[in-house]
N, C-alpha and C positions, 0 to 999 in steps of 0.2 A: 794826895791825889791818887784816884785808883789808875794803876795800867792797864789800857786795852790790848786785849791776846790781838794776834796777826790774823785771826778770821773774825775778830769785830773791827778791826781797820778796813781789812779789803771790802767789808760788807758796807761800809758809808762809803769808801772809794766810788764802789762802783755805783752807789746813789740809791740802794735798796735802804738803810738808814736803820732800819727795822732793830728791837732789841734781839738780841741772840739766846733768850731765856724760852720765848716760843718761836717753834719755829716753823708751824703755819703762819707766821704773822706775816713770812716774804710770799703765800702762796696769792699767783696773782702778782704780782711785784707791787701791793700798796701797805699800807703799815695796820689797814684797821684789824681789827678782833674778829677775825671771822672763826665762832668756834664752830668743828664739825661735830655732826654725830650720826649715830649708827642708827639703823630704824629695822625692825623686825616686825614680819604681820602676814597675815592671809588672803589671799585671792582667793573667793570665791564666787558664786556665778547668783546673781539675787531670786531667780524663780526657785531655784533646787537644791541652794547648799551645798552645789556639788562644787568640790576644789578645781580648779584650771592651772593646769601642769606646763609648765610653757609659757607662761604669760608674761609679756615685758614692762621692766620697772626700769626706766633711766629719767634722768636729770631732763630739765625741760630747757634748761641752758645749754646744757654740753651732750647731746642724742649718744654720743659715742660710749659716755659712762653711765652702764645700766648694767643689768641684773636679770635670772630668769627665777621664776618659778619652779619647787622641785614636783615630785610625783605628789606631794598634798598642799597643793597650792603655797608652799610656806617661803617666804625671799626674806635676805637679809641682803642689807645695803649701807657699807661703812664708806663712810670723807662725804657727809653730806653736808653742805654747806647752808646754815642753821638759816638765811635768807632764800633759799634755794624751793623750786618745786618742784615736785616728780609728778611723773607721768605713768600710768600705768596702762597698759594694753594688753589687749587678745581677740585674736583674728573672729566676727561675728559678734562683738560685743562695742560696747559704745566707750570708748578711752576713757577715763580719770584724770584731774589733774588735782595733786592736792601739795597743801601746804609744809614743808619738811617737818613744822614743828608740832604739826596738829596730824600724825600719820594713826588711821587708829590699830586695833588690834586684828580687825576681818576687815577685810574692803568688797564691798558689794559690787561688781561690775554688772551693769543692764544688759540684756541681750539688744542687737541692731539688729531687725525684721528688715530686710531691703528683698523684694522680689525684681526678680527680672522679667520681663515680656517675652523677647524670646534669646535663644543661645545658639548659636549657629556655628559647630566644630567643621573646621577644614582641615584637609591632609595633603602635603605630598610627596610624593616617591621622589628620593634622589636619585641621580642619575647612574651611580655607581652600583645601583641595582638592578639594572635593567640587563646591566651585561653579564649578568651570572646563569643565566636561562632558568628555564619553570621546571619547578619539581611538582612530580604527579603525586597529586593529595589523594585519589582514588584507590589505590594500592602501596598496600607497606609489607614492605618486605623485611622479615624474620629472617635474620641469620639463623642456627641452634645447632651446634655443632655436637654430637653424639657419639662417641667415639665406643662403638660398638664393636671390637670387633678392626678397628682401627678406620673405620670409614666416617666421612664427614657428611652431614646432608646439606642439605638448602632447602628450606621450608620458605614457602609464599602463601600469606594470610590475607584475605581480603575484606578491607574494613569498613 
């Protein structure tokens, strides 16, 4: 009979069960085969070919583990879990969802056309502004110190 080392005891102890030979197999705490893998490919834009630098790639399960695009659209994204779908996005373009196992080599993302009717920017002044009082925009005053002779001036420019 073979001996079990003291980390595959504690590991049926505590009810993970799992063999100790993979050890994805506790990820998740269930015993199936989840194999991961690594997936490499390109964002770019479908009218122009043009790469998008920026662009987010995360898991459609877990938003938190994701990835960016570098300056030539190019992401790599390892522990992806071979049942799993990502997500791809970028700001003015229409999201992605595709299959972890079917990722291909360029991914085309669509642009999204959404106009607006109208935009309407508001501002306002804190109050902590108010007590500094108003500087006169109408004239600017040049220092230029000259030292001719050992005298300073004071030159006034009007702009």
């Amino acid at each position: 009979m073979k001996k079990k080392s003291l980390f595959q005891k504690q590991m049926f102890a505590t009810g993970m069960g799992c063999p100790v030979d993979d050890p994805w197999s506790n990820y998740g705490g269930s015993c199936s085969n989840k194999s991961l893998a690594s997936v490499t490919s390109r964002v770019v834009s479908k009218s122009d070919n043009m790469p998008l630098p920026g662009a987010n790639i995360y898991l459609q399960s877990d938003p938190t583990k994701g990835v960016a695009t570098n300056q030539e659209g190019i992401f790599n994204m390892d522990a992806i879990p071979s049942n799993g779908k990502i997500v791809i996005s970028y700001i003015g373009f229409k999201p992605m969802v595709i299959d972890s196992t079917s990722v291909p080599a360029v991914i085309y993302l669509e642009e999204d056309i959404q106009t607006l009717d109208d935009v309407i920017v508001t501002a306002t002044k804190p109050d902590n502004l108010k007590k500094l009082g108003w500087i006169a925009l109408g004239t600017l005053v040049v220092f230029a110190l000259a030292r001719k002779k050992d005298k300073k001036k004071e030159v006034k420019a009007k702009v």
